[in-house]
N, C-alpha and C positions, 0 to 999 in steps of 0.2 A: 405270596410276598406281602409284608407291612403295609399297610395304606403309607405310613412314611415315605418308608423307603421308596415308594410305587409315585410316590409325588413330587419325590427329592429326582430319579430319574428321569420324571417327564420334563421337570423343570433345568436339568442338565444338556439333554438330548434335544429337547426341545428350543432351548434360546441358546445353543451351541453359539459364539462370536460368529462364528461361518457362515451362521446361518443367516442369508439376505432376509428374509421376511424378519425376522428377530431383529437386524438393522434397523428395517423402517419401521418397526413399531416402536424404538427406542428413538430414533431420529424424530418424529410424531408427535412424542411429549411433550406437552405445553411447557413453554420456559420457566424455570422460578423466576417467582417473584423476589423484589430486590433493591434496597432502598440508594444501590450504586447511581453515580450519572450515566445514563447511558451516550455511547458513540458510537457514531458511523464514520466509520474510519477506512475513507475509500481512498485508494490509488488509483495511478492515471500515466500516463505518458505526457510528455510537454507539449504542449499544442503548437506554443510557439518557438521562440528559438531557444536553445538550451546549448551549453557546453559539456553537455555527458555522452560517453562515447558512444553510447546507443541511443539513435533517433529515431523517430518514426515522420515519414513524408504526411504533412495534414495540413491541408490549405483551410483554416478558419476560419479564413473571408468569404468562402463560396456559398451560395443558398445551402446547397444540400447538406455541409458542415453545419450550417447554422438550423437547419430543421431538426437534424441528428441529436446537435448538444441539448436544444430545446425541449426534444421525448426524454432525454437523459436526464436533464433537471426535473421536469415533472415527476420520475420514478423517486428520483433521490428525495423530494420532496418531500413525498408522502412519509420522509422520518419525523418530520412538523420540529427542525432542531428550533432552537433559541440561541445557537451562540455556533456561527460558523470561524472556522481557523482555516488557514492560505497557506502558501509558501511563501512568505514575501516576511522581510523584515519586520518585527516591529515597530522601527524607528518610522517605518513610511506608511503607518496605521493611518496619520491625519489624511495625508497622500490619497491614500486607498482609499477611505470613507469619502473623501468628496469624488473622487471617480464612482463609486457606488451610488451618490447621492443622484447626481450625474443619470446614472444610468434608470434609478427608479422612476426618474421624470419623466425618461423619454426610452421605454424599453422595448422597444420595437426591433432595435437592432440589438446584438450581442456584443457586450463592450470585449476586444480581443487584448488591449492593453496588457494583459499580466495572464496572456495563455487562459490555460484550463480552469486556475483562477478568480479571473474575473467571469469567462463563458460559461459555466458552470456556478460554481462559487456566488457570485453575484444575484445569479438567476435563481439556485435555491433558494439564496433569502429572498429574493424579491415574493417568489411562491409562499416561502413562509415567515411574512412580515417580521424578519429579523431587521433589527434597526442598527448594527454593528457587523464588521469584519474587523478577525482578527488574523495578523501576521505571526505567527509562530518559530520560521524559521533562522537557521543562523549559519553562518559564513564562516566555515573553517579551510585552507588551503590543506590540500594530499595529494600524493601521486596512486592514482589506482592504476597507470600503465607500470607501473616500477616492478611489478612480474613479467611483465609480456617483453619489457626491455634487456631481466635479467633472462628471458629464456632465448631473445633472439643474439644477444651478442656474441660471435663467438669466444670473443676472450673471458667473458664470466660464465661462471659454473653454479648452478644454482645447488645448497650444498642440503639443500632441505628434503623436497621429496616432488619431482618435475614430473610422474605421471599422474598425483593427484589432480595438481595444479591445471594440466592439459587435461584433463579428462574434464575439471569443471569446468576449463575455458573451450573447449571445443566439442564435447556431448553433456554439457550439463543436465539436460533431461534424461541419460541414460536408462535409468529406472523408470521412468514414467513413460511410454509410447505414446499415452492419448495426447498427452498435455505436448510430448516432441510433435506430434501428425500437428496441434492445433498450432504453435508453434513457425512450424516449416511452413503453411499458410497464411501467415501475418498477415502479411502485406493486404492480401484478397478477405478479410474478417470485415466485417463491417464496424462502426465506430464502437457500438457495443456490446460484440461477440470480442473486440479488440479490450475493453476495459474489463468485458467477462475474465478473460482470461489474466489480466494484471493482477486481478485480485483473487483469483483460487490460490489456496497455502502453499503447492507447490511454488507455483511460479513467486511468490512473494516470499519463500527461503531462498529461490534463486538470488534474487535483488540482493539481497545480503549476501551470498555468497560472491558473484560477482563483483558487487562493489567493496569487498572488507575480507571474510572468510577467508577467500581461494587465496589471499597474500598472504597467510598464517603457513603456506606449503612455499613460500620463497626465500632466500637470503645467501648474502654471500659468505662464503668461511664460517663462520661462527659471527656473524651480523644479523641481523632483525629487522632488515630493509621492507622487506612485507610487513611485518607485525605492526613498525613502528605507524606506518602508514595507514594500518586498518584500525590500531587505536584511535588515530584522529578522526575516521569516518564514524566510529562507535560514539568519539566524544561531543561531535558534532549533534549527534542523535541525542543522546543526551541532552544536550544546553535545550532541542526543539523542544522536548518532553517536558523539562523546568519552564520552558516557555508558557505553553498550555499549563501548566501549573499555576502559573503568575493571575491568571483572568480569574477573580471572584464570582466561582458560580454554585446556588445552591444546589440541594437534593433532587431539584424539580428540571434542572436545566435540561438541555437536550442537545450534544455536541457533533455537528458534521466538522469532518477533518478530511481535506484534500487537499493532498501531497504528492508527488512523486514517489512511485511504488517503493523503491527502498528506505522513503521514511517509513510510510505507511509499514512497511512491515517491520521494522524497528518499534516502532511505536504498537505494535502490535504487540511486540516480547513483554516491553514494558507496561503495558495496559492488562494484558493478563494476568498479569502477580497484582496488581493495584486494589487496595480497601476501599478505592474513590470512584473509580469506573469501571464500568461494563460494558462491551463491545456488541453492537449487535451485530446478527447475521449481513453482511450486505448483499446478497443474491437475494435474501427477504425485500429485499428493494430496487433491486439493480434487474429486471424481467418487464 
């Protein structure tokens, strides 16, 4: 055989896709280098109160919450960002910075005022002498039960496609078992086995699916009752992304972004395609 041809086979056989070991030594490779901003663009569940139909029980106020979020900020830290972004209005930026300001004085306790936010949010920059938060998000009204009402009425007929719809809304994990077993354990995760799993890609295509996608499978007659409604959540995502636009930051910045896992993974589509930012790994920090 050719020394080619004999080199071209090892190199086929050899780093087959299948092949695990051929995995991590592509996974292993030093990142490029890359004159983007980079982001840590982490999701979170609401700590405090929220109007989204899925909650998670989290008392704030307790020591043990408050040791928890404190290891959690520390990890996050070590991104060393320069320009942290909230979930919180821009309008109540002034708002927010004196509650920050507030809190650097006297940071012994975790400000709980604005959830994950402030208890996080705050604390990283306090870690990394950032002297700003910023509000990013934005207030659009939609029905995301406007499926679950066209499936339980009996007099509508949902005329779209009702086993998609039920299959995302009732095994959405189908295909994945690890991520359904970690899942079906919620509850019992600790705070950061809890944020671990928010932010793995599966569960953060879930977040889109659940809140926007799964209404593209509803409608009545020849209506767009779903669709009309997962527009507004996609447009919603949108204006947050122009939001984070709006802040003047050069090549050198360094951007933490904590949101609510369906922005976070919205802003993830849109950050991928982007000439302006770069997303880091966040399990590179989140351990």
């Amino acid at each position: 055989m050719k020394p080619t041809i004999l080199l071209l086979c090892i190199l086929f056989f050899g780093c087959n896709p299948k092949n695990e070991s051929c995995q991590l030594k592509k996974e292993s490779l030093p990142e490029e280098k890359s004159e983007k901003i980079k982001v840590l663009n982490f999701g979170t569940f609401h700590f405090g109160y929220t109007p989204d139909a899925n909650k998670t029980e989290f008392d704030e106020h307790s020591q043990q919450a408050q040791k928890e979020v404190k290891s959690i900020s520390k990890m996050l830290a070590k991104f060393k960002p320069t320009i942290i972004c909230i979930e919180n209005l821009p309008k109540y930026n002034n708002e927010i910075n004196k509650a920050y300001q507030e809190f650097l004085a006297n940071p012994i306790k975790l400000n709980t005022n604005y959830g994950e936010s402030s208890m996080i949010g705050f604390d990283v920059g306090r870690l990394s002498n950032v002297k700003k938060i910023y509000g990013i998000d934005n207030h659009m009204g939609y029905n995301y039960s406007v499926g679950d009402y066209i499936e339980s009425t009996p007099e509508l007929e949902n005329a779209i496609d009702s086993k998609t719809y039920l299959q995302l809304t009732n095994q959405p994990f189908k295909d994945y078992p690890e991520i359904a077993k970690r899942e079906a354990n919620y509850e019992k995760l600790s705070l950061l086995e809890k944020l671990k799993l928010c932010n793995e890609p599966v569960h953060l295509d879930y977040s889109i699916n659940t809140n926007a996608d799964k209404l593209l499978y509803v409608g009545i007659n020849d209506g767009f009752e779903g669709a009309d409604n997962a527009a507004i959540f996609y447009h919603r995502n949108m204006k947050i992304y122009s939001n984070l636009n709006r802040i003047p930051m050069p090549k050198n910045d360094r951007v933490f972004i904590i949101m609510g896992t369906a922005h976070t993974a919205f802003l993830r589509e849109f950050i991928k395609r982007s000439p302006k930012f770069e997303m880091v790994n966040t399990f590179k920090y989140l351990k």
